[in-house]
TORVEXZA-338724 format. One record per residue (C-alpha): x, y, z; residue in three letters; residue number from 1. Coordinates in steps of 0.001 Angstrom, whole numbers, plus 500000, padded with zeros to 6 digits. Layout:
N
<rec <X, Y, Z>, 'ALA', NUM>
...
END
This chain:
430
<rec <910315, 761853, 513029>, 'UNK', 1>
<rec <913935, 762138, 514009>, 'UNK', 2>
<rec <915566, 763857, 516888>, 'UNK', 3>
<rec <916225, 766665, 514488>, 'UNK', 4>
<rec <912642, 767448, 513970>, 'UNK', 5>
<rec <911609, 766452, 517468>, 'UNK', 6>
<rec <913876, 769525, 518659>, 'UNK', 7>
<rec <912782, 771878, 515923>, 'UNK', 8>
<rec <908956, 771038, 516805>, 'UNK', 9>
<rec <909547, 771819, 520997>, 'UNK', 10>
<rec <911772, 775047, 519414>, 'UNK', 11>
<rec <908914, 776308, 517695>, 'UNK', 12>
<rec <906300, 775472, 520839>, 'UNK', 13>
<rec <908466, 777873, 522721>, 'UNK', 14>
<rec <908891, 780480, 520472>, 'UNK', 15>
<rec <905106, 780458, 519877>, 'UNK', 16>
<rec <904295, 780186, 523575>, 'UNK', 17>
<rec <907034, 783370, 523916>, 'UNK', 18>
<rec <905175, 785057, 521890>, 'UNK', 19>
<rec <901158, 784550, 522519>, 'UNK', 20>
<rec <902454, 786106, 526292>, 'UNK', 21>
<rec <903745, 789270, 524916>, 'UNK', 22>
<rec <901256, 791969, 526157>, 'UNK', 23>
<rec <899749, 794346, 523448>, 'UNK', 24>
<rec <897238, 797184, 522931>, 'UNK', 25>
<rec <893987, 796560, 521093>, 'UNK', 26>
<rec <893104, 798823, 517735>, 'UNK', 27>
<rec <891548, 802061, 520116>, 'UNK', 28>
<rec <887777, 802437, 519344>, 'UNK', 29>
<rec <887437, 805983, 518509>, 'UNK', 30>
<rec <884431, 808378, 518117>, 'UNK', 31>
<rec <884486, 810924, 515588>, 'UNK', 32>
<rec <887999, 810468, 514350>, 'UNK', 33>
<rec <889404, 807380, 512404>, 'UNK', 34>
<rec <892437, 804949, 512811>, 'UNK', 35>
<rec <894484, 804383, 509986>, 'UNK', 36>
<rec <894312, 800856, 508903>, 'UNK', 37>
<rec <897717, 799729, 509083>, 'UNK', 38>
<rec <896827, 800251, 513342>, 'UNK', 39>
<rec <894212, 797819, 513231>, 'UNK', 40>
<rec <896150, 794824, 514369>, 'UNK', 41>
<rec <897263, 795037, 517912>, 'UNK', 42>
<rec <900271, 796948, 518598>, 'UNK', 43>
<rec <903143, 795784, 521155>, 'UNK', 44>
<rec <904268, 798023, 524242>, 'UNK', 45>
<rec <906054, 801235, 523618>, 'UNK', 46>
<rec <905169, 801537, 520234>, 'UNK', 47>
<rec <902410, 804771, 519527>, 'UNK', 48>
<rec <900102, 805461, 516889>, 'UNK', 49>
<rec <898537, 808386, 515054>, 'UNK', 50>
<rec <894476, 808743, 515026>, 'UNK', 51>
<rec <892155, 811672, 512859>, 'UNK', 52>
<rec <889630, 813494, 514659>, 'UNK', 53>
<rec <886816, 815045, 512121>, 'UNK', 54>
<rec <886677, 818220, 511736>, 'UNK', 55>
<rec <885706, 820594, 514586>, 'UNK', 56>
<rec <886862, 817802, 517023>, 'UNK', 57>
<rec <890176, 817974, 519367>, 'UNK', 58>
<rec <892238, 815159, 519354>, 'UNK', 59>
<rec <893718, 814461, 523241>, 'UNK', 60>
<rec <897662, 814487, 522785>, 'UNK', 61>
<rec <897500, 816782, 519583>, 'UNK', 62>
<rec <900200, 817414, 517297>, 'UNK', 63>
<rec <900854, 820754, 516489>, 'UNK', 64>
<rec <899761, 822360, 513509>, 'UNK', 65>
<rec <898091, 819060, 512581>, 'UNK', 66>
<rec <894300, 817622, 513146>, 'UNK', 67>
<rec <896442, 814429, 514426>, 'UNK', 68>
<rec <896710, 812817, 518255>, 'UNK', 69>
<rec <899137, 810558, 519382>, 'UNK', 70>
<rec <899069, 807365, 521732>, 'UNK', 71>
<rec <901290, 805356, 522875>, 'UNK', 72>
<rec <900884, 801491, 524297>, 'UNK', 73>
<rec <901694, 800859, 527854>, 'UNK', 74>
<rec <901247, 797668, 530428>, 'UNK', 75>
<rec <898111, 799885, 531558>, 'UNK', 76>
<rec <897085, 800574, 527650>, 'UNK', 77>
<rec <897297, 803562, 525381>, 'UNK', 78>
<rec <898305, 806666, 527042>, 'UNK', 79>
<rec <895965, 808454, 526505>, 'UNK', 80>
<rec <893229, 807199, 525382>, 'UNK', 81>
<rec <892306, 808026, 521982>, 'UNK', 82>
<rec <889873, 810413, 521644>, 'UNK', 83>
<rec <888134, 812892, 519952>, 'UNK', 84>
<rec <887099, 816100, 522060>, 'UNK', 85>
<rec <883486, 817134, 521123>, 'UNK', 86>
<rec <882954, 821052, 520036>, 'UNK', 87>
<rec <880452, 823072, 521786>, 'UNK', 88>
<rec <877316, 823728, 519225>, 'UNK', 89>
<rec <875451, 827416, 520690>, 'UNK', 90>
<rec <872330, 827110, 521490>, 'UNK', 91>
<rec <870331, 830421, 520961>, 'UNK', 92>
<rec <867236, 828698, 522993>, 'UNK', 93>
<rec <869497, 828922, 525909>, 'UNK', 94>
<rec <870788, 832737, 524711>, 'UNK', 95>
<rec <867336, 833782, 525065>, 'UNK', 96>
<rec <866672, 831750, 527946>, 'UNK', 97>
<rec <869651, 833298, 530043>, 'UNK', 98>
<rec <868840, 836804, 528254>, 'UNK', 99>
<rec <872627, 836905, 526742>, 'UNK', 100>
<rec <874248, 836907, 523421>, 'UNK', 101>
<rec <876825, 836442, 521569>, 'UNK', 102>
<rec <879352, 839268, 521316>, 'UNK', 103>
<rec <880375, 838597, 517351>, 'UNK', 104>
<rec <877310, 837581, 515692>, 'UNK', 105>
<rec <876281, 834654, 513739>, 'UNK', 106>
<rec <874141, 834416, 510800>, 'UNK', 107>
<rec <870578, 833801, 512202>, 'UNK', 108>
<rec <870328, 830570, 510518>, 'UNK', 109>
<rec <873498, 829176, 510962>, 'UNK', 110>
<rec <874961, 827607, 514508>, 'UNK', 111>
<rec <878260, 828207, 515772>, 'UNK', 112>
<rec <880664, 825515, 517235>, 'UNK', 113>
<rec <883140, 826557, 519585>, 'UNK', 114>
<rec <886104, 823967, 519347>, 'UNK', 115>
<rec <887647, 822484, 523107>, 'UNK', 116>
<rec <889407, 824362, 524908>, 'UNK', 117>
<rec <888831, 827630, 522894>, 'UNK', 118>
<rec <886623, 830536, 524475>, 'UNK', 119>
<rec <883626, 832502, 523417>, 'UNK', 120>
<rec <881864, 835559, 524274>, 'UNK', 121>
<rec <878803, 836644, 525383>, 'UNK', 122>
<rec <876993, 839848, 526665>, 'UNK', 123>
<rec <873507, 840730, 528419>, 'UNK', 124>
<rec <870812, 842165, 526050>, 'UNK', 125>
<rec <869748, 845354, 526396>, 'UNK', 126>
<rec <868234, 846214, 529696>, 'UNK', 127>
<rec <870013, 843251, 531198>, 'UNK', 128>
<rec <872975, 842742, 533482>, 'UNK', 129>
<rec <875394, 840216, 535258>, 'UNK', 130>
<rec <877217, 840627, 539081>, 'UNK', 131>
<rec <880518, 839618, 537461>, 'UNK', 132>
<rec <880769, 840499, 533930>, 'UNK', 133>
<rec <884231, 837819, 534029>, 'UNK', 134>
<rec <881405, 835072, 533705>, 'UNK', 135>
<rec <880602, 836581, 530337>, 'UNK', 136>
<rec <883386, 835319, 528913>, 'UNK', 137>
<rec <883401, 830918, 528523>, 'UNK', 138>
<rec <885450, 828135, 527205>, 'UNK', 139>
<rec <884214, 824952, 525685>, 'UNK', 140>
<rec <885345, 821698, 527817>, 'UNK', 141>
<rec <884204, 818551, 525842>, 'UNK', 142>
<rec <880888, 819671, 524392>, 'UNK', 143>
<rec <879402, 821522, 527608>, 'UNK', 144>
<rec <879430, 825212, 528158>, 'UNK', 145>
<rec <878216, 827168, 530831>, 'UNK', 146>
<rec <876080, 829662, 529745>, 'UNK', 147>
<rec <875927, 832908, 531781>, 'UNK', 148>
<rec <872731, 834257, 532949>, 'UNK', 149>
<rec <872076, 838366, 533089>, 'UNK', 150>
<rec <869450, 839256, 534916>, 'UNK', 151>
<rec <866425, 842097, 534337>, 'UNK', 152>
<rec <867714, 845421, 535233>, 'UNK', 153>
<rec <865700, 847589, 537656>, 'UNK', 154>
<rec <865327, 851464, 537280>, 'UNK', 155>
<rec <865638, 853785, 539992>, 'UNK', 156>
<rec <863095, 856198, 541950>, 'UNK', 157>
<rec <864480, 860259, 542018>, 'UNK', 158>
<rec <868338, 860148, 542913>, 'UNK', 159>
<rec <868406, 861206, 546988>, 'UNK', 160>
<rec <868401, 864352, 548117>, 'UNK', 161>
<rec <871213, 866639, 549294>, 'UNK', 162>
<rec <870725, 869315, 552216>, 'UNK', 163>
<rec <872131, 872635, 550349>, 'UNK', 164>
<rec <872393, 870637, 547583>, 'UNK', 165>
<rec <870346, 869729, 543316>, 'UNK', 166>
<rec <870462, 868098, 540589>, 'UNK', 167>
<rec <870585, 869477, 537382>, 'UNK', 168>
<rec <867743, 867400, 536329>, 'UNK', 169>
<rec <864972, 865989, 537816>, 'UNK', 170>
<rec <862498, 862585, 536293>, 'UNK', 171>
<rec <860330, 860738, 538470>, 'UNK', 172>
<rec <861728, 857684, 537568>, 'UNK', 173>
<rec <865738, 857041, 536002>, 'UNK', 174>
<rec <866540, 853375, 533861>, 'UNK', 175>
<rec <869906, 851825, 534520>, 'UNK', 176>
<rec <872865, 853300, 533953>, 'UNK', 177>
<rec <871048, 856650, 533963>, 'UNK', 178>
<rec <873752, 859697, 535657>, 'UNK', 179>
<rec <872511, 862584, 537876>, 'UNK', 180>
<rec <874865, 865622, 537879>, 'UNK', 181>
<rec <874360, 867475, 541699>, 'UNK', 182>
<rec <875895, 871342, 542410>, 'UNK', 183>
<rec <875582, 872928, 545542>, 'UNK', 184>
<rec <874178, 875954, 546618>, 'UNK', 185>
<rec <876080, 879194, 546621>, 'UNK', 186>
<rec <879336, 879125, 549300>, 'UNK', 187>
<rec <878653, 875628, 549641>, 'UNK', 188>
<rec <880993, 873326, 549031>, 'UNK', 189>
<rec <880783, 870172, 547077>, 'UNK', 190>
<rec <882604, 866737, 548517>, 'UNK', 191>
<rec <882683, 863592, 546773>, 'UNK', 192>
<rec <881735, 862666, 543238>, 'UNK', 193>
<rec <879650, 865197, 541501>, 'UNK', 194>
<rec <877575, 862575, 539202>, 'UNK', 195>
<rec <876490, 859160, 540233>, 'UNK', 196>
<rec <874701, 856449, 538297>, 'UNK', 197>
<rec <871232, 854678, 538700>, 'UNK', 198>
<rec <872415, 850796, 539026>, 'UNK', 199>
<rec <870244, 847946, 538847>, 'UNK', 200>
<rec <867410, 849814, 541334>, 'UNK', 201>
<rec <870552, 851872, 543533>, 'UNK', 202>
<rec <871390, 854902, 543880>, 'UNK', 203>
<rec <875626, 855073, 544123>, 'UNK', 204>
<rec <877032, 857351, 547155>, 'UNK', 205>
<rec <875243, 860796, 546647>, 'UNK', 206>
<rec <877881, 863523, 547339>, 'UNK', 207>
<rec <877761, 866234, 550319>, 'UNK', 208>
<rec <877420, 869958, 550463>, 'UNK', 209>
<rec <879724, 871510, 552665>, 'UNK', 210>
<rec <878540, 874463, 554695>, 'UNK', 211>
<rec <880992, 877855, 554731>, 'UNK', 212>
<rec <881877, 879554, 558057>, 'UNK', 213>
<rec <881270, 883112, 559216>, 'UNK', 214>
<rec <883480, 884006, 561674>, 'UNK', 215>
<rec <882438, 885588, 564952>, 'UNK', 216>
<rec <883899, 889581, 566407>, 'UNK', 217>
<rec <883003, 888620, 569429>, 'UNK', 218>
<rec <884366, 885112, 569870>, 'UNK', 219>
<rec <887475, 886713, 568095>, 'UNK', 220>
<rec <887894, 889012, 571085>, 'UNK', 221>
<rec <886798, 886683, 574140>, 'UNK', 222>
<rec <889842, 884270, 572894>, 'UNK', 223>
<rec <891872, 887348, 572430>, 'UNK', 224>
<rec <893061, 886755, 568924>, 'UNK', 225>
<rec <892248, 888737, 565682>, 'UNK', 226>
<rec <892701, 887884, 561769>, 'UNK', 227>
<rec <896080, 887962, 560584>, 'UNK', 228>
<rec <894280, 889545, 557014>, 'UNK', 229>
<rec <891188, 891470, 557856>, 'UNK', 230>
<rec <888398, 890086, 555790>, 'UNK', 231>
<rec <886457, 893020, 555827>, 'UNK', 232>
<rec <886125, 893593, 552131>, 'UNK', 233>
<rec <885111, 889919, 551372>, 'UNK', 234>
<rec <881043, 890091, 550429>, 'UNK', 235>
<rec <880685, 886159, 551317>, 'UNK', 236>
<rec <881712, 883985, 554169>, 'UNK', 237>
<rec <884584, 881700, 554484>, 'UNK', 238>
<rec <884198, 878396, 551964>, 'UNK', 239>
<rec <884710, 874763, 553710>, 'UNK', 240>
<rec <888613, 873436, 553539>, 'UNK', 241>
<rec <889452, 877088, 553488>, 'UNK', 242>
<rec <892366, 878245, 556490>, 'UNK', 243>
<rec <891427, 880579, 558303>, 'UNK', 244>
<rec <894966, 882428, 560400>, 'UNK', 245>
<rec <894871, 884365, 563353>, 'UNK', 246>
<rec <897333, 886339, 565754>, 'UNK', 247>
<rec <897097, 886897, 569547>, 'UNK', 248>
<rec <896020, 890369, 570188>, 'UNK', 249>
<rec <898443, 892530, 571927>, 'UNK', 250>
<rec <899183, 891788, 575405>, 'UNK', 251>
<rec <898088, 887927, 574588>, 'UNK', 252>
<rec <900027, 884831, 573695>, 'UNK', 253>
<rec <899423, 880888, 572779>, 'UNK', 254>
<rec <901624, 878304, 574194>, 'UNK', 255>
<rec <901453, 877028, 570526>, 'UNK', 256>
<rec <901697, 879206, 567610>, 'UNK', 257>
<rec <900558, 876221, 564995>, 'UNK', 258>
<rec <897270, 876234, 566392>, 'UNK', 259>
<rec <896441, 879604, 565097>, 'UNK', 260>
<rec <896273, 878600, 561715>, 'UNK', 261>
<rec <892728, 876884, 561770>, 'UNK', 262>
<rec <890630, 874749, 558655>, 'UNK', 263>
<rec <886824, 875686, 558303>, 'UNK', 264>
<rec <885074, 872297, 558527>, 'UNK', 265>
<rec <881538, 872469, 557049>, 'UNK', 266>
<rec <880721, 875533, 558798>, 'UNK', 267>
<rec <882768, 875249, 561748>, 'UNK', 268>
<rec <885270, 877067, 562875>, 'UNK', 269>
<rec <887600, 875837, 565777>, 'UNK', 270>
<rec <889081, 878995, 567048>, 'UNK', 271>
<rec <892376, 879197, 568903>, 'UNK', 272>
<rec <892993, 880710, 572299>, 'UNK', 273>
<rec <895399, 883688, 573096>, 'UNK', 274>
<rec <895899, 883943, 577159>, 'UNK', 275>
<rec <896166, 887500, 578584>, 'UNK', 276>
<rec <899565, 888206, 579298>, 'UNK', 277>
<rec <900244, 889912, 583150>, 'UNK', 278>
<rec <901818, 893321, 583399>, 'UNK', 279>
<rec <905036, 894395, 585228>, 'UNK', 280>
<rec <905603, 896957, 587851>, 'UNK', 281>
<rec <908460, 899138, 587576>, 'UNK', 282>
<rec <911844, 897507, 585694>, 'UNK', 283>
<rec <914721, 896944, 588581>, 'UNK', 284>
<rec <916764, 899736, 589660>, 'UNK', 285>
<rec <920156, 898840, 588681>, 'UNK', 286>
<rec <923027, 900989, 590634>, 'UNK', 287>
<rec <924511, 903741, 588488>, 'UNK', 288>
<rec <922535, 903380, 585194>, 'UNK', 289>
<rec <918957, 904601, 584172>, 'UNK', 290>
<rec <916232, 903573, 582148>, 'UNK', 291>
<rec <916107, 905723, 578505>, 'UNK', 292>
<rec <912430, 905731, 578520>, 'UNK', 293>
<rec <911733, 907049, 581865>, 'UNK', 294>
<rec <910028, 905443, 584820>, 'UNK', 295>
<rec <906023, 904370, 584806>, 'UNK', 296>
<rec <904072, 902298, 587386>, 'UNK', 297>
<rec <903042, 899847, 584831>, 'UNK', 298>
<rec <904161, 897888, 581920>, 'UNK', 299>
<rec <902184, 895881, 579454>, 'UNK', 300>
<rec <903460, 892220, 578481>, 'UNK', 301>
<rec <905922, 892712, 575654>, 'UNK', 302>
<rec <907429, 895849, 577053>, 'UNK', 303>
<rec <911237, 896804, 576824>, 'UNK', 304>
<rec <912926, 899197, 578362>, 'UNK', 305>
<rec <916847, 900276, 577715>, 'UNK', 306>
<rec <919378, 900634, 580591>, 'UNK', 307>
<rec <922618, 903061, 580400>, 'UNK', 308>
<rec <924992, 903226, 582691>, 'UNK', 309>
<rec <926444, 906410, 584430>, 'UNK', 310>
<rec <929273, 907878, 582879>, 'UNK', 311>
<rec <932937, 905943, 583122>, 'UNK', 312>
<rec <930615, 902965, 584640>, 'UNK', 313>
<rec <930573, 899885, 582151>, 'UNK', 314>
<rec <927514, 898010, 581187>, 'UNK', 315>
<rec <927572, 894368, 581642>, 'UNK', 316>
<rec <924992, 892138, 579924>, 'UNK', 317>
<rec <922041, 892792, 577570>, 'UNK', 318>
<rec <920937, 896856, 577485>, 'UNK', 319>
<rec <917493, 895658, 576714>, 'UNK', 320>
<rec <915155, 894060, 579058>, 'UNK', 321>
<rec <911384, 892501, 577824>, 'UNK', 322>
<rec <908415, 892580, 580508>, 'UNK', 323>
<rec <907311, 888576, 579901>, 'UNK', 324>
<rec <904267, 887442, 581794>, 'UNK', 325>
<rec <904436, 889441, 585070>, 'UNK', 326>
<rec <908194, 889268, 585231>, 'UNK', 327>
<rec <911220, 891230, 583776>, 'UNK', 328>
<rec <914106, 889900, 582438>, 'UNK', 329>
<rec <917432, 889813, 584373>, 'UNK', 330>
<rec <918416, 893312, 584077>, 'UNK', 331>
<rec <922287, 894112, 583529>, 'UNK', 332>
<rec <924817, 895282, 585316>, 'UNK', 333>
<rec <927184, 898972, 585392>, 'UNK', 334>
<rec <930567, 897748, 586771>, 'UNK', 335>
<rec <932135, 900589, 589063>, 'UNK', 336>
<rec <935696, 902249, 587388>, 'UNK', 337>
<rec <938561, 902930, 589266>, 'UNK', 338>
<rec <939504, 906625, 590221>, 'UNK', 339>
<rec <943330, 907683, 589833>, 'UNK', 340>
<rec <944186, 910123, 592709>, 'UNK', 341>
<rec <947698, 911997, 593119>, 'UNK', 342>
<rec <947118, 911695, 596484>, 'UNK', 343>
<rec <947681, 907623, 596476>, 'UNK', 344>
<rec <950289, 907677, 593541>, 'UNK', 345>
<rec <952305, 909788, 595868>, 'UNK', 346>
<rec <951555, 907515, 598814>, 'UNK', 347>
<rec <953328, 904509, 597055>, 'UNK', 348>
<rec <956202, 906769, 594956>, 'UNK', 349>
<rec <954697, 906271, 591361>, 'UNK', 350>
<rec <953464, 907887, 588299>, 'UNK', 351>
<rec <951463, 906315, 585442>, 'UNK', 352>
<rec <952357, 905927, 581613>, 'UNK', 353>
<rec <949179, 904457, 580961>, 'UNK', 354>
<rec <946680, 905563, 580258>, 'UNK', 355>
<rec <947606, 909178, 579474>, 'UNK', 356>
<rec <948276, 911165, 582888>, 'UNK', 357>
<rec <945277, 913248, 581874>, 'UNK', 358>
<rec <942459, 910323, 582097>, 'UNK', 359>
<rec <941030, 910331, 585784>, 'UNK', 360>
<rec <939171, 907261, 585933>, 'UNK', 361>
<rec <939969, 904164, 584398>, 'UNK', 362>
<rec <937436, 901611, 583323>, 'UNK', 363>
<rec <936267, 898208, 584954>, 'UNK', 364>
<rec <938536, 895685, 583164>, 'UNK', 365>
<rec <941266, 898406, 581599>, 'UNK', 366>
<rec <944684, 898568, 583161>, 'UNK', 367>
<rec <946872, 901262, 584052>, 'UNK', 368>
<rec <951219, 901172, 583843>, 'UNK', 369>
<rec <952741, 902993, 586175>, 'UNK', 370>
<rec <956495, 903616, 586966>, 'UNK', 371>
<rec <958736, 904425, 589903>, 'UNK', 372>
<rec <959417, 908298, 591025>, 'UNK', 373>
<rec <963512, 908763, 590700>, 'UNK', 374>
<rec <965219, 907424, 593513>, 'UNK', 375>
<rec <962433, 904771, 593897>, 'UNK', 376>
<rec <962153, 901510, 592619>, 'UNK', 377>
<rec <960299, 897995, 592681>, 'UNK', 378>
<rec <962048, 894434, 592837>, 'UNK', 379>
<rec <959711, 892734, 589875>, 'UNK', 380>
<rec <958316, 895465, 586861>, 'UNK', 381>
<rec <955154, 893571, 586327>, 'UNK', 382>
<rec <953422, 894738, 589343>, 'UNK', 383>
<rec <954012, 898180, 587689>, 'UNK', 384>
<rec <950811, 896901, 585408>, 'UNK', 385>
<rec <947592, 897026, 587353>, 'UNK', 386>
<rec <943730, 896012, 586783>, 'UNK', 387>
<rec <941080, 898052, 587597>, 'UNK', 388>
<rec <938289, 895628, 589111>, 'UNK', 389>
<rec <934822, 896358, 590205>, 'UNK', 390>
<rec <936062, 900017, 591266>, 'UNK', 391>
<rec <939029, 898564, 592926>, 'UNK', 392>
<rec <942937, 898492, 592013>, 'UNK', 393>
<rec <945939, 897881, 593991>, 'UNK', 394>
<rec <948933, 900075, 593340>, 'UNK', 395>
<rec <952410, 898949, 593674>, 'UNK', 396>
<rec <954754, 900193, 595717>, 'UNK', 397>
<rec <957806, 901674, 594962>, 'UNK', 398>
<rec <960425, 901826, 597869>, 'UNK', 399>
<rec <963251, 904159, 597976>, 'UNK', 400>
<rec <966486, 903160, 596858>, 'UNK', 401>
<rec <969963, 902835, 598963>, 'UNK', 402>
<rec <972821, 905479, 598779>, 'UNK', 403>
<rec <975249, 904638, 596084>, 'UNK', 404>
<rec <972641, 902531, 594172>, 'UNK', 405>
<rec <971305, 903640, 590545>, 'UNK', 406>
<rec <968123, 902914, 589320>, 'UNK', 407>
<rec <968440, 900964, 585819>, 'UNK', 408>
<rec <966822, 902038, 583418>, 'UNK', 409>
<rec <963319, 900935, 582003>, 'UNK', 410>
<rec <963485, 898714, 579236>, 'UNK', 411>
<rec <960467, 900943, 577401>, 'UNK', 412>
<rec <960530, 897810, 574717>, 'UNK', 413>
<rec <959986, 896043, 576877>, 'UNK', 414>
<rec <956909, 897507, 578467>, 'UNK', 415>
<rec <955427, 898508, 574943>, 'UNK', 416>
<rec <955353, 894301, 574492>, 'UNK', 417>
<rec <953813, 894017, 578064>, 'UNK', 418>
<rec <951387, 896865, 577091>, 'UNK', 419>
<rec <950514, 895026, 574024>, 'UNK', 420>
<rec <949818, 891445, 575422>, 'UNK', 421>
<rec <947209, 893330, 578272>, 'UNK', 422>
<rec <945586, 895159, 575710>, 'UNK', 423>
<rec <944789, 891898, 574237>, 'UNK', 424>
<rec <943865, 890287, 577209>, 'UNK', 425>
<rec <941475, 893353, 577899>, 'UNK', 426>
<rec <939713, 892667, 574953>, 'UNK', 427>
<rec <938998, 889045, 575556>, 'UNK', 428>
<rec <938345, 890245, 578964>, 'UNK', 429>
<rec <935717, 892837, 577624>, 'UNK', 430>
END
């Protein structure tokens, strides 16, 4: 052999060495399915294959729409692993074992198969029942299923009894699922569900009969309250949940006027409390005014009385005063007017314009104008215009005038816009 052939033969010793190294996958051994022959030989890494699964079995890795799974060769093998999933055959030994079956029913003689991963399901014969009817309903992993079990139902013994209270009907024994229908007896009221249900051997909640209320005259009047609607024409007593409102009877009173609206609660009435209310004595005797009512030794709580004042005297504050408790209001006042004599206008040389020479007395908070006699006069005109306070009111004083001098005349516009701006005080004063 030449050196040609010598280097062709250690060529091909590598290339075949190369090659035996390669890793590969082995042709998958499958259950229930078959790989297509041109897969038999082993396959290199990341390269995949198709497999069959019979029918009724799941291939793992599925193609859509198809009864195909896929696999694909890895350093660690196919991923995944071929296989077929196994359906789940329904056993109707176990049915009738676990008292359950099927909700769509098979013919007798034929066995359903529930693929993987799809769901079946079941219910509890008649007479029969389950805690958690969710287990009813089961999926198919693989081949295994687990089954629900319902258990025997137990009837119940006569429904309980209710104190005012019956049921329509009456057995001495009730099967599951069996309703009872209760009423109450006349003005009694009925709380909670009005039917309940025999289940598995128990009774659910009964409901309650609520007792009415008959209200009391004489706790009425010991608390000192009354109905706000007599009730006397009502033939039957007050039903539970019913209101019930009251008012404080004269001469009484409640801190809290809310609580006199009052819920009867299964025969109970919680009645409110009115407090007796102390008399006054006499009102207070106000100087120059008189009560309109006349005077009595005693007034109940509540009372009012009206004050007037004496004639020219002005009122000050409210006319009407309330006995509360034992104790009058403040009463008002009669503010004292201010009597215009000749006697001091000639004492301090003046007249009046206003008000008209013919009005005596002036009232508290009015104001008079007066002027100078002739031959008299006053160094500032605004003291001419004078407030009658409390009874009190300080003329001016007009002195008389030097020979030679001339009094000036009044500027009447003046005065009329003086007269004006006091009048408008006096109101706001008033």
């Amino acid at each position: 052999m030449g050196p040609v052939g010598v280097l062709l033969l250690i060529l091909c010793c590598i290339a075949a060495g190369a090659q035996s190294s390669e890793k590969t996958c082995e042709k998958p051994k499958l259950q229930h399915g078959r790989v297509p022959f041109w897969y038999w030989s082993d396959r290199p890494i990341n390269t995949a294959i198709t497999y069959h699964c019979y029918i009724d079995y799941i291939p793992v890795n599925k193609v859509e729409d198809s009864s195909y799974g896929t696999a694909t060769c890895t350093e660690n093998g196919w991923d995944p692993e071929p296989k077929c999933l196994k359906p789940c055959a329904i056993s109707n030994k176990v049915m009738e074992e676990n008292s359950i079956r099927l909700v769509f029913e098979y013919l007798w003689w034929f066995t359903p198969k529930i693929k993987h991963g799809d769901s079946t399901s079941f219910k509890c014969l008649h007479g029969y029942g389950i805690s958690n009817s969710s287990l009813l309903d089961v999926k198919c992993n693989d081949g295994v299923i687990h089954y629900p079990k319902c258990t025997k139902l137990v009837g119940c013994r006569p429904p309980p009894k209710v104190p005012h209270g019956e049921t329509e009907q009456y057995y001495r024994c009730y099967e599951h699922n069996s309703a009872v229908t209760y009423k109450c007896h006349q003005n009694y009221t009925l709380v909670g569900e009005k039917q309940i249900s025999c289940r598995n051997g128990q009774w659910e909640e009964p409901p309650v009969c609520k007792g009415p209320c008959t209200l009391s005259e004489e706790v009425m009047e010991a608390n000192g309250i009354r109905l706000d609607k007599p009730l006397w024409w009502r033939c039957s007593p007050v039903k539970h949940g019913y209101i019930v409102s009251f008012n404080c009877a004269k001469a009484y009173e409640i801190s809290n006027s809310s609580l006199l609206r009052t819920k009867c609660n299964d025969g109970v009435v919680s009645y409110p409390k009115c407090l007796k209310q102390q008399s006054c004595g006499s009102p207070p005797v106000v100087p120059h005014a008189k009560t309109v009512q006349g005077q009595m030794e005693s007034y109940e709580h509540g009372s009012v009385v009206r004050y007037v004042c004496a004639r020219y005297y002005k009122l000050e504050g409210k006319e009407n005063v309330t006995c509360r408790n034992g104790t009058w209001d403040d009463p008002p006042a009669c503010r004292e007017p201010c009597m215009i004599t000749g006697k001091d206008m000639d004492k301090n040389n003046i007249n009046r314009i206003w008000p008209t020479p013919f009005k005596q007395y002036v009232n508290d908070g009015e104001f008079v104008l007066f002027f100078c006699l002739e031959g008299y006069d006053i160094s500032n005109k605004d003291l001419l215009l004078v407030w009658c306070e409390q009874g009190t009111m300080e003329y001016p004083k007009c002195t008389e005038m030097e020979e030679g001098t001339t009094q000036l005349p009044y500027d009447w516009n003046m005065l009329e816009n003086l007269v004006k701006e006091k009048m408008k005080t006096q109101k706001s004063y008033s």
